[in-house]
C-alpha positions as a printed Julia matrix, in Angstrom:
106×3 Matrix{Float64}:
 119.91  74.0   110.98
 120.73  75.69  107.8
 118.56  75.36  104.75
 121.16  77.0   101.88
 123.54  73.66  101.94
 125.11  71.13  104.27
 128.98  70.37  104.46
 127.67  66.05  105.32
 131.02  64.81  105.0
 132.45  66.47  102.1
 136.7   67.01  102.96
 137.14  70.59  102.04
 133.59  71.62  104.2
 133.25  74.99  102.37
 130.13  76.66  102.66
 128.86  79.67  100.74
 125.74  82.59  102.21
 123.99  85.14  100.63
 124.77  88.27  101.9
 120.74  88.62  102.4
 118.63  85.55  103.17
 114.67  86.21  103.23
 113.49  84.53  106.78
 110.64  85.1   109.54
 111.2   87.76  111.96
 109.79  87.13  115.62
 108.97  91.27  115.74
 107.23  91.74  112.55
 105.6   88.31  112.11
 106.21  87.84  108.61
 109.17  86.85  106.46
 111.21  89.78  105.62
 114.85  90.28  104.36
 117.88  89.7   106.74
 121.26  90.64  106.36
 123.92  87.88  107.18
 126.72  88.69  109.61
 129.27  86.17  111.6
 128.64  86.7   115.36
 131.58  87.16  117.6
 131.77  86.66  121.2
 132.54  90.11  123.49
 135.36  90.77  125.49
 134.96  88.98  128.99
 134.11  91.08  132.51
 136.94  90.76  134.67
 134.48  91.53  137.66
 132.69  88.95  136.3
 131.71  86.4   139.25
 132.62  83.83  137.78
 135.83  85.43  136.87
 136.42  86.99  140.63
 136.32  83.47  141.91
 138.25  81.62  139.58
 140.74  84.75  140.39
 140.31  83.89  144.23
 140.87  80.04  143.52
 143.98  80.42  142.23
 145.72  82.42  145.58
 148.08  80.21  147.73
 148.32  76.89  147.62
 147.01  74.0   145.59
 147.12  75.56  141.69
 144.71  75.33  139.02
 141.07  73.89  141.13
 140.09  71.9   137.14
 142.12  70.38  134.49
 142.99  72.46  131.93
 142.33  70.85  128.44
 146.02  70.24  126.54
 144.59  68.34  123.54
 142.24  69.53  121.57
 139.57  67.0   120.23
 137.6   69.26  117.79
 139.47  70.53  114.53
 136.29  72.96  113.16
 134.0   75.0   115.41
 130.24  75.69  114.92
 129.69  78.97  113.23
 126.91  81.19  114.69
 124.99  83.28  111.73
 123.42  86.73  113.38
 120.76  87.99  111.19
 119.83  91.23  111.68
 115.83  92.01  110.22
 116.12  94.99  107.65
 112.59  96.34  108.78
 113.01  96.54  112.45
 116.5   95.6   113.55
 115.82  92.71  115.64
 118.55  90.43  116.03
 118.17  86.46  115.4
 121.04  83.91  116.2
 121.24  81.19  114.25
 123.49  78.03  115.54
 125.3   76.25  111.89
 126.8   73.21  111.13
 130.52  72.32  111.38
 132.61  74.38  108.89
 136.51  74.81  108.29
 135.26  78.37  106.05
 132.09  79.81  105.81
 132.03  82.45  103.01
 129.34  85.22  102.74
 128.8   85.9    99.52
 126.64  89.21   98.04
């Protein structure tokens, strides 16, 4: 969980993070500066497995093999901090809280 605020139950759930937060890296084994960045999921394989036999499942007869979700329950998403240590590079993910924005500010 996030230390630098909370958006418990407020309406407009607006959330502001330095640009630069001073945390523990795993690597070095001592606090050092990180700099904030919003991760973003990568493209999918399409060779995937997963992918190659949902492909497969599809072919002939009988259509879609799950139900496809039509309404969706969640209006905000979880946004994922990556914090990347300015000594050695190493890469942290860090799960947040339910936000409409999250603003990086710095």
């Amino acid at each position: 969980m996030l230390k630098y605020g909370s958006a418990g139950g407020s309406t407009d759930s607006e959330l502001k993070i330095p640009a630069t937060i001073n945390t523990y890296c795993p690597r070095c084994r001592k606090y050092t500066p990180h700099k904030v960045t919003l991760y973003k999921k990568g493209k999918d394989r399409a060779l995937a497995r997963g992918a190659r036999h949902h492909e497969r499942e599809l072919h002939g007869y009988g259509g879609q093999k799950y139900p496809i979700q039509r309404k969706k329950a969640k209006t905000t998403q979880k946004q994922t901090l990556k914090l990347i240590c300015k000594e050695c590079g190493y890469t942290i993910h860090k799960e947040g809280i339910r936000l409409r924005k999250l603003e990086i500010v710095g």
